[in-house]
NULOPA-9287 format. One record per residue (C-alpha): residue in one letter; z, x, y; residue number from 0. Coordinates in nm, 2 decimals. Example, Ala and Ser with C-alpha at 12.3 -4.5 7.8 and 13.67 -1.06 7.14 Angstrom:
<recs>
{rec 'a', {0.78, 1.23, -0.45}, 0},
{rec 's', {0.71, 1.37, -0.11}, 1},
</recs>
This chain:
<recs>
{rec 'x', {-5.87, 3.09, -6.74}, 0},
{rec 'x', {-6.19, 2.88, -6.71}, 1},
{rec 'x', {-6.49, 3.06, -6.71}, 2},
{rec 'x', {-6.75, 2.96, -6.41}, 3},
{rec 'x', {-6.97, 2.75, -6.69}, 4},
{rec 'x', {-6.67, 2.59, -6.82}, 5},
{rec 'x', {-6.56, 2.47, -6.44}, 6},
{rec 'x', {-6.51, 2.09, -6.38}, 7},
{rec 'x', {-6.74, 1.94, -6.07}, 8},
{rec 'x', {-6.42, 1.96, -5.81}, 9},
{rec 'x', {-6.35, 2.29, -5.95}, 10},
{rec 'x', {-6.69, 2.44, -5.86}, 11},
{rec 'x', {-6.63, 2.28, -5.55}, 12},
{rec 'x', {-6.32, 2.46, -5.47}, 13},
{rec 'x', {-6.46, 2.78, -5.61}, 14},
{rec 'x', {-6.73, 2.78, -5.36}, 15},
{rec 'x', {-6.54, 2.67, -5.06}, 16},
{rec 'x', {-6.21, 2.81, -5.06}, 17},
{rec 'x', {-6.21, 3.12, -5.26}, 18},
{rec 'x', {-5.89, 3.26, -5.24}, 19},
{rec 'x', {-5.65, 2.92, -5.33}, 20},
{rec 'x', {-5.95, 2.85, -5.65}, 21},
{rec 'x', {-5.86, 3.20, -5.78}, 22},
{rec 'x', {-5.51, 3.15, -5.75}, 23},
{rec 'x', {-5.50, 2.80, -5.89}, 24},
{rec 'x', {-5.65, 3.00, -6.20}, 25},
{rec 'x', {-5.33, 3.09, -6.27}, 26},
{rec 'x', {-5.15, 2.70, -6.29}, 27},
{rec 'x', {-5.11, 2.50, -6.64}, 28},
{rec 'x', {-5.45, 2.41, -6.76}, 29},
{rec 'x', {-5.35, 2.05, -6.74}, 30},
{rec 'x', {-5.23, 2.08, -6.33}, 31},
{rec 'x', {-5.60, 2.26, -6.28}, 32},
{rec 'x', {-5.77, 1.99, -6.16}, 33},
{rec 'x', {-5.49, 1.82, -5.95}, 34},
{rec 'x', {-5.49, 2.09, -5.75}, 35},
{rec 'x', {-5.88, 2.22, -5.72}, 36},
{rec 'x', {-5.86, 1.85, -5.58}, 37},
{rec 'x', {-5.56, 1.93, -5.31}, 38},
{rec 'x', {-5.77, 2.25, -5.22}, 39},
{rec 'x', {-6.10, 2.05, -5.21}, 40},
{rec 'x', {-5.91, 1.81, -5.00}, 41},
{rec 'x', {-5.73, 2.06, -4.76}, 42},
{rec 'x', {-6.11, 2.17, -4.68}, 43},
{rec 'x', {-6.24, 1.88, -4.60}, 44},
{rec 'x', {-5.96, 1.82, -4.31}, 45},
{rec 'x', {-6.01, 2.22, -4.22}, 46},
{rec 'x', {-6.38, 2.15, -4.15}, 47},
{rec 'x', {-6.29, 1.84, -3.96}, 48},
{rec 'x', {-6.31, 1.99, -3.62}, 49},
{rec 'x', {-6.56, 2.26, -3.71}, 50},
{rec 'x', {-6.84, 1.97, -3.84}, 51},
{rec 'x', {-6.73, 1.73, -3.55}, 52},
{rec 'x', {-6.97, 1.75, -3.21}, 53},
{rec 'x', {-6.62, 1.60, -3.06}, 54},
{rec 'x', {-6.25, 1.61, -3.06}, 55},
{rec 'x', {-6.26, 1.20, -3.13}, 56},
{rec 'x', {-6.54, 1.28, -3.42}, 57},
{rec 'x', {-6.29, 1.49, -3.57}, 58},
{rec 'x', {-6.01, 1.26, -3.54}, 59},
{rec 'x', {-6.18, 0.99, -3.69}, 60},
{rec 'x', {-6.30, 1.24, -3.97}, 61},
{rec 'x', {-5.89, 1.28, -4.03}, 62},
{rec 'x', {-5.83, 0.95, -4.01}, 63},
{rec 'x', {-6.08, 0.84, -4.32}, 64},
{rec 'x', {-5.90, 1.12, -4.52}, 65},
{rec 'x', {-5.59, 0.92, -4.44}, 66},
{rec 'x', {-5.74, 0.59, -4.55}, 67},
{rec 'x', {-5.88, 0.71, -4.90}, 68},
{rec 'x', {-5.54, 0.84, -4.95}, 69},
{rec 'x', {-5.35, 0.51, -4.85}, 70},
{rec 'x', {-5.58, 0.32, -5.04}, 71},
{rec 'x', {-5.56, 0.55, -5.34}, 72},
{rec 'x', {-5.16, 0.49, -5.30}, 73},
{rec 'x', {-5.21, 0.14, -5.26}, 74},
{rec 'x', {-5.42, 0.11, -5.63}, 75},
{rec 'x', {-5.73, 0.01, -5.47}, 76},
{rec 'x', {-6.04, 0.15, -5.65}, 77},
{rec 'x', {-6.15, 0.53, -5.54}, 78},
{rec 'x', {-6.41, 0.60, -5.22}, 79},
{rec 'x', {-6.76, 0.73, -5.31}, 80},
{rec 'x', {-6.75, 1.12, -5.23}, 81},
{rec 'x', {-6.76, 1.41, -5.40}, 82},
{rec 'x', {-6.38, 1.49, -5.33}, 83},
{rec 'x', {-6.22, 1.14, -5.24}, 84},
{rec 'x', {-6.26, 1.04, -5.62}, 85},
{rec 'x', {-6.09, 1.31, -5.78}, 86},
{rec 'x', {-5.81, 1.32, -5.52}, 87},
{rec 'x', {-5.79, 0.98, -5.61}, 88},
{rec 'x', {-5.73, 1.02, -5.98}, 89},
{rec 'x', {-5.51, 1.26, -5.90}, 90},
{rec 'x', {-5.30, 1.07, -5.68}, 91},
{rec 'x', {-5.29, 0.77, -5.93}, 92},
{rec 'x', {-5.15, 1.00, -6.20}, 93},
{rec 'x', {-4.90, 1.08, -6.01}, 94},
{rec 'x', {-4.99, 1.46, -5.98}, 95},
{rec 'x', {-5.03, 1.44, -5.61}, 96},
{rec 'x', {-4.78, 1.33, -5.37}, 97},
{rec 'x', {-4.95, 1.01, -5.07}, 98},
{rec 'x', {-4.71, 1.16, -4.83}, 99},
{rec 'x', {-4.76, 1.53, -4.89}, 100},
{rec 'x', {-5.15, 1.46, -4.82}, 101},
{rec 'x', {-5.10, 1.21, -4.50}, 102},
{rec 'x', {-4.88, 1.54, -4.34}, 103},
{rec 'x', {-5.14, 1.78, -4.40}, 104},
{rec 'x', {-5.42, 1.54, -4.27}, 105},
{rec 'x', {-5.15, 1.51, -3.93}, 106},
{rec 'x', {-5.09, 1.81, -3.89}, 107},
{rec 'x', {-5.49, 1.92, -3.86}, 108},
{rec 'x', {-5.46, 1.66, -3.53}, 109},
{rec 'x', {-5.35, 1.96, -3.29}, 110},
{rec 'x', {-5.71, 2.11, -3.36}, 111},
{rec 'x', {-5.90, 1.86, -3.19}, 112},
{rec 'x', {-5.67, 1.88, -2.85}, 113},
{rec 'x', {-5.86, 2.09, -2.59}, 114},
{rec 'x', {-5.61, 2.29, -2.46}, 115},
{rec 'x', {-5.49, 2.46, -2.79}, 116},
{rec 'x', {-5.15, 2.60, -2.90}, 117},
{rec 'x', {-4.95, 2.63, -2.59}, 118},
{rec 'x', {-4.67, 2.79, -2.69}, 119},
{rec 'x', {-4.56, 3.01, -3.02}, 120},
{rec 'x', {-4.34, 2.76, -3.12}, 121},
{rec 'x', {-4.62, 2.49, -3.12}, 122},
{rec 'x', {-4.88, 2.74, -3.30}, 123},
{rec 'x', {-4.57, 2.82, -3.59}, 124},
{rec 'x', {-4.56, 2.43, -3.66}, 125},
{rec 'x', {-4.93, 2.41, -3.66}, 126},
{rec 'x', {-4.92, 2.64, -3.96}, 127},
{rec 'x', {-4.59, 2.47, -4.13}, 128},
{rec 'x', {-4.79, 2.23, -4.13}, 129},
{rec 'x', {-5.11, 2.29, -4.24}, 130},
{rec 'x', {-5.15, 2.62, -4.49}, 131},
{rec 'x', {-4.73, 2.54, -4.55}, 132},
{rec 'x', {-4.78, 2.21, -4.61}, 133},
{rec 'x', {-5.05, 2.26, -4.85}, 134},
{rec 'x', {-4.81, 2.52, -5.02}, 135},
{rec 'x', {-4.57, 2.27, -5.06}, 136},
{rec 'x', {-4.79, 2.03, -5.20}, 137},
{rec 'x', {-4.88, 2.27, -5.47}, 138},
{rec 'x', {-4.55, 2.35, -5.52}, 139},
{rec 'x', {-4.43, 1.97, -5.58}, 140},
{rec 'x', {-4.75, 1.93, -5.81}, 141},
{rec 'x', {-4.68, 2.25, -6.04}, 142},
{rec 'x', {-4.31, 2.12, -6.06}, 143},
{rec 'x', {-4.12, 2.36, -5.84}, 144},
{rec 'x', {-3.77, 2.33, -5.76}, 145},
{rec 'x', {-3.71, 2.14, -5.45}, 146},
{rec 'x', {-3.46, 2.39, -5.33}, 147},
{rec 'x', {-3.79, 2.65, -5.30}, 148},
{rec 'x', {-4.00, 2.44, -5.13}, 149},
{rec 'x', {-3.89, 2.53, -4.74}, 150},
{rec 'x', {-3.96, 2.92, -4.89}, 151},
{rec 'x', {-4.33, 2.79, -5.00}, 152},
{rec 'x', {-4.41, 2.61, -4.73}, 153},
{rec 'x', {-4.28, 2.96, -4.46}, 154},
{rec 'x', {-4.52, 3.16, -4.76}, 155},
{rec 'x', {-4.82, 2.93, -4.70}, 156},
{rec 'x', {-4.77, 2.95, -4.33}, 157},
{rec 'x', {-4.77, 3.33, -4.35}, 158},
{rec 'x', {-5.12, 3.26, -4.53}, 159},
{rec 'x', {-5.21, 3.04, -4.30}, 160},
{rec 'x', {-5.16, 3.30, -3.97}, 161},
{rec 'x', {-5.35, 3.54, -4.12}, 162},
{rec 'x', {-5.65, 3.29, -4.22}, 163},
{rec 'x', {-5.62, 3.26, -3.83}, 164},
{rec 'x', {-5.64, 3.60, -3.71}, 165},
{rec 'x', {-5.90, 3.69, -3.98}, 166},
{rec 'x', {-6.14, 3.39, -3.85}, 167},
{rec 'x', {-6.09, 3.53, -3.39}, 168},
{rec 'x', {-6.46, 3.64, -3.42}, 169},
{rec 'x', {-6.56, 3.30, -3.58}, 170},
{rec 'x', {-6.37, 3.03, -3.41}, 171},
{rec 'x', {-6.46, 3.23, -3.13}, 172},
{rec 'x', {-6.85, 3.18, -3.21}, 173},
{rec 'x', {-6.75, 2.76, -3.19}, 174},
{rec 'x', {-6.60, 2.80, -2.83}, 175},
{rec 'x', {-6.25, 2.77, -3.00}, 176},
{rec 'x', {-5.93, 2.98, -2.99}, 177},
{rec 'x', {-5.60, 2.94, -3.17}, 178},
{rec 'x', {-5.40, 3.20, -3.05}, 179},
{rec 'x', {-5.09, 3.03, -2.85}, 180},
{rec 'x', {-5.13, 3.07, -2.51}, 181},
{rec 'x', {-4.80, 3.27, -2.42}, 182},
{rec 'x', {-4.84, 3.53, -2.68}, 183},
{rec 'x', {-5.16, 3.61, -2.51}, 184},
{rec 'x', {-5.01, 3.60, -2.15}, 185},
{rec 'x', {-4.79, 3.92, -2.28}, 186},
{rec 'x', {-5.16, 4.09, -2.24}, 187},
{rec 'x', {-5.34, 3.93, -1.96}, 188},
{rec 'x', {-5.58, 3.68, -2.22}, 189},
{rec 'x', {-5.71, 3.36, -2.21}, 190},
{rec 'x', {-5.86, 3.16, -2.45}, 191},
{rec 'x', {-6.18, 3.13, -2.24}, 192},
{rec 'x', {-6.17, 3.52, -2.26}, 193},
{rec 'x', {-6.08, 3.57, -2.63}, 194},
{rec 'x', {-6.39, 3.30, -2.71}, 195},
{rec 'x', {-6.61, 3.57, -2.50}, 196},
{rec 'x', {-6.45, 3.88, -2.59}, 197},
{rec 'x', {-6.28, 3.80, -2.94}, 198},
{rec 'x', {-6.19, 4.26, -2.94}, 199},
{rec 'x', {-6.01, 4.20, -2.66}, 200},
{rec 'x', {-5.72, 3.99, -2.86}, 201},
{rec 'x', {-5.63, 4.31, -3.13}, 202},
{rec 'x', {-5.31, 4.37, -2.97}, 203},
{rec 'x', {-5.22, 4.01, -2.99}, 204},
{rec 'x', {-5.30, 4.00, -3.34}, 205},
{rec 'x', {-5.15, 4.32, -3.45}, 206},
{rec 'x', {-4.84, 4.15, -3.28}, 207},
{rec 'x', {-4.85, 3.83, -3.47}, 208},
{rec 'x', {-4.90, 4.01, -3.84}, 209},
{rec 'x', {-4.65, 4.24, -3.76}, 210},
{rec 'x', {-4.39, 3.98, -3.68}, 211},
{rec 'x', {-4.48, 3.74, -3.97}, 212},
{rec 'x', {-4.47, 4.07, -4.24}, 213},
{rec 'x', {-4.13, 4.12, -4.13}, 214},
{rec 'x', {-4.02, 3.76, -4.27}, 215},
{rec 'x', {-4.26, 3.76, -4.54}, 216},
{rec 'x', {-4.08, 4.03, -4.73}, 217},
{rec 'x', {-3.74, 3.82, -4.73}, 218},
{rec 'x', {-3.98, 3.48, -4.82}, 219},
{rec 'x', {-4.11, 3.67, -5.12}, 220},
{rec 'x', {-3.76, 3.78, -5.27}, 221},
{rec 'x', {-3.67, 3.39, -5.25}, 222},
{rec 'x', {-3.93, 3.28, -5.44}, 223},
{rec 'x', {-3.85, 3.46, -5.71}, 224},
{rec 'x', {-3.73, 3.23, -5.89}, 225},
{rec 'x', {-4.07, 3.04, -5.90}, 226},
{rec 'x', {-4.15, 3.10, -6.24}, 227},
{rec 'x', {-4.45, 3.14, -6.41}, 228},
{rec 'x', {-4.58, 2.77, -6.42}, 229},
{rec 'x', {-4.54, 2.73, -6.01}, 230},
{rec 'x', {-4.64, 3.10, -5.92}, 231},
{rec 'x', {-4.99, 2.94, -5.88}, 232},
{rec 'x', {-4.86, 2.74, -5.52}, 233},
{rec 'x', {-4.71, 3.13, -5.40}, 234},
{rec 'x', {-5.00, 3.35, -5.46}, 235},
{rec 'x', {-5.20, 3.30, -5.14}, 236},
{rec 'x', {-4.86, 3.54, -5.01}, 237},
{rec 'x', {-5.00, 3.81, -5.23}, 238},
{rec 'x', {-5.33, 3.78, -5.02}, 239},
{rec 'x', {-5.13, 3.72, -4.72}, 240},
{rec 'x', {-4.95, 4.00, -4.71}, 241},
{rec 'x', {-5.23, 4.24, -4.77}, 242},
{rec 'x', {-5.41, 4.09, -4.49}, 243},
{rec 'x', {-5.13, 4.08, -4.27}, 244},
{rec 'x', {-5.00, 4.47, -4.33}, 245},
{rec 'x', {-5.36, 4.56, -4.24}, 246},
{rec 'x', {-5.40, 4.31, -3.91}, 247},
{rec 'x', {-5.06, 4.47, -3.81}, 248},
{rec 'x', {-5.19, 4.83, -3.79}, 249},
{rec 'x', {-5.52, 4.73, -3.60}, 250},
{rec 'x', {-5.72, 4.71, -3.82}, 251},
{rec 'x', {-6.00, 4.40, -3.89}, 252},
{rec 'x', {-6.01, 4.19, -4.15}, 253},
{rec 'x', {-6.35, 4.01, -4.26}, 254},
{rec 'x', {-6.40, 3.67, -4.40}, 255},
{rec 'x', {-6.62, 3.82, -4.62}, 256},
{rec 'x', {-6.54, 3.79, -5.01}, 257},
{rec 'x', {-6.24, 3.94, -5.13}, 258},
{rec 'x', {-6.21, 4.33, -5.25}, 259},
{rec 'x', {-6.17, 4.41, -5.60}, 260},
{rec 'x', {-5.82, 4.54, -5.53}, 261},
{rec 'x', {-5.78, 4.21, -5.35}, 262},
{rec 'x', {-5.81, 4.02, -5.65}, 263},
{rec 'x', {-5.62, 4.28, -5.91}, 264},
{rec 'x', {-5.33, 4.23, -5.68}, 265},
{rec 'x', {-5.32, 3.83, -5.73}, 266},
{rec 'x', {-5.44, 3.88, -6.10}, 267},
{rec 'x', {-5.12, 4.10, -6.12}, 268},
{rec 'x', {-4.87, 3.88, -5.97}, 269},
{rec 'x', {-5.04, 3.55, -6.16}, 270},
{rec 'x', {-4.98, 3.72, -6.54}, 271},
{rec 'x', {-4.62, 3.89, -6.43}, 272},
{rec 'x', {-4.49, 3.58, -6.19}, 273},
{rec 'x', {-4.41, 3.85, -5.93}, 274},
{rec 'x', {-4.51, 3.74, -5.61}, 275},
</recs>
């Protein structure tokens, strides 16, 4: 594994911004590294979308210039000056990264500039198929995984993906936001409006949600296991997933601060045995 000194420009910029995919991308073929500290630099920069926009359109129109520098990396045309946009663009022209893969992920971010939220559970799982799943598959396709195991990475990215949502209540909550679909917190009386003011009062709907996605994850995990060592890289985020998630589901919080040591042992430990 690179050493921090050692680390590429886009690498450093994953390391810093998105922690927990950089360490796991430690663990993909040296020459795949960079391809996907690119996806996960990428993936960022449509997560912050919303969060850096004063306004839904702002955001949209942050999306859609993700979506141009990838058509036009598709189409040949020379690279867009930014930090990221160029190395996603090499690594779309190699042929690393998949145009259509990236356009999904960039669509799917759409539903977080729409002011009245996830309505429904159904709407709030495709929201997350979409996003940390699509990103899952992505990294799957890129490290060469079998096609057959993609719909399994993309349901383990989407369990990563839920609890990156219930970790972050408190600070969405501090943006006037709320993610939480709407009829899993009519089961205890919430809102939105009163999760943004009283992000405590949501617990019980989060212990539910963890709860219910552990119960899948277990039978996700077993069908990856096939992966193999050379994709385990696009799987690991379940490692981190389902620590986060067996925690959420007994009521207990989970900070966005930097991970534990036994955080990162676990995902070391799955990255050198292939064991997810």
């Amino acid at each position: 594994m690179a050493r921090p000194s050692q680390l590429s420009p886009i690498a450093e910029f994953a390391r810093r911004h998105d922690p927990d995919r950089f360490l796991c991308a430690l663990f993909a073929p040296p020459e795949r590294r960079d391809a996907l500290f690119a996806l996960i630099a990428y993936n960022h920069e449509l997560a912050r979308a919303r969060e850096a926009a004063k306004t839904p359109l702002i955001a949209l129109m942050r999306l859609q210039w993700w979506r141009d520098a990838v058509a036009q990396a598709a189409e040949g045309l020379p690279a867009r000056r930014h930090e990221v946009a160029a190395p996603l663009h090499a690594a779309i022209a190699a042929g690393a990264l998949d145009p259509a893969d990236l356009l999904a992920l960039a669509d799917a971010r759409e539903v977080e500039a729409e002011e009245e939220g996830m309505p429904t559970r159904e709407a709030f799982a495709a929201y997350l198929r979409g996003t940390a799943g699509g990103f899952a598959v992505a990294a799957g396709r890129l490290l060469g995984a079998a096609p057959a195991l993609l719909p399994a990475l993309q349901r383990a990215g989407a369990a990563y993906g839920l609890a990156g949502v219930l970790r972050s209540v408190r600070s969405l909550a501090g943006q006037g936001r709320c993610l939480l679909p709407q009829d899993a917190l009519d089961a205890t009386g919430l809102t939105p409006a009163a999760v943004v003011q009283a992000p405590e009062a949501a617990r019980p709907v989060l212990a539910a949600l963890a709860g219910e996605s552990l119960a899948t994850l277990d039978e996700t995990r077993t069908t990856l296991r096939p992966l193999g060592r050379l994709a385990v890289a696009a799987a690991l985020p379940a490692v981190l997933a389902r620590r986060d998630l067996r925690r959420l589901s007994r009521g207990k919080t989970v900070s966005l601060d930097p991970r534990s040591l036994g955080d990162r042992l676990a995902v070391t430990l799955a990255g050198f045995t292939g064991r997810i």
